[in-house]
C-alpha positions in Angstrom: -2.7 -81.3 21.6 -1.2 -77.8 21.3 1.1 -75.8 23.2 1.7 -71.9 22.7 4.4 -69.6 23.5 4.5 -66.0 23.6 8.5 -66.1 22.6 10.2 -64.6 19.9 8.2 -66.9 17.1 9.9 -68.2 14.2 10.5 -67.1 10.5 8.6 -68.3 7.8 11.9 -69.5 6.1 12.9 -71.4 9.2 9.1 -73.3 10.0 9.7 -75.2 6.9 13.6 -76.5 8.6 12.7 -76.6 12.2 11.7 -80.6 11.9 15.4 -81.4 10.9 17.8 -82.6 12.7 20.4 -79.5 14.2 18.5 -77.1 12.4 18.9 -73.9 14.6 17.8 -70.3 13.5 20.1 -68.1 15.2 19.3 -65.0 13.8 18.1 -63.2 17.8 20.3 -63.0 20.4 18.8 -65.1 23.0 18.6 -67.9 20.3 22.6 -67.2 19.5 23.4 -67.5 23.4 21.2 -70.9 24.0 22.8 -74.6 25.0 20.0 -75.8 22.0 21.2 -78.7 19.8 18.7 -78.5 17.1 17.4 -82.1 18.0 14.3 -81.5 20.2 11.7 -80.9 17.3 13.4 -83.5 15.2 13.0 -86.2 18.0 9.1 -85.2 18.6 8.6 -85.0 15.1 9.8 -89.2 14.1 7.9 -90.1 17.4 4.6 -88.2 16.2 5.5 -89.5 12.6 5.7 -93.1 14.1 2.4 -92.7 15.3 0.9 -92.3 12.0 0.3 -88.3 13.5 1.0 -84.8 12.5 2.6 -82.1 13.6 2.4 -78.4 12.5 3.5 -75.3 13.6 1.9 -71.4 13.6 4.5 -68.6 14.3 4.5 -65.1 14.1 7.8 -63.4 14.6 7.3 -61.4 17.5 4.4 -62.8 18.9 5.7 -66.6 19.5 4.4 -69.7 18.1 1.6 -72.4 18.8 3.0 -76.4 18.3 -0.2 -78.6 17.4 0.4 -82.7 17.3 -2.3 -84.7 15.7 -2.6 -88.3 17.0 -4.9 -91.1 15.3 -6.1 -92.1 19.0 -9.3 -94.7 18.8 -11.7 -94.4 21.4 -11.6 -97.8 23.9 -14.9 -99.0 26.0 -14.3 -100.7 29.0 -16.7 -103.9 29.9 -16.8 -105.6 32.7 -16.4 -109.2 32.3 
């Protein structure tokens, strides 16, 4: 699953912080200004981590930023007993 935004995208120093806990880049103004705790991507991060998935992250500063989780999801048949 992915999800894209065409915000203000992220720097390359910060993409390899943005998984911890509180981290917040508040280099722009709207970042400076937001109610953000830092926690969001940490809390998807241990739940996609406890799912034996991945998560990754492509950002281009000015352009926004594209979140893609990988899950290890089996296919399930359904029989009818």
């Amino acid at each position: 699953m992915s999800v894209t935004d065409s915000g203000i995208g992220i720097s390359p120093d910060a993409q390899t912080q943005i998984f911890n806990p509180y981290f917040r880049e508040v280099t722009a103004p709207q970042v400076q200004n937001s109610d953000g705790t830092g926690l969001g991507l940490a809390i998807v991060s241990r739940l996609v981590q406890l799912m034996d998935g991945e998560i990754k992250v492509d950002s281009q500063l000015g352009k926004g930023s594209t979140f893609t989780v990988i899950l290890p999801l089996e296919a399930m048949s359904t029989t009818d007993n």
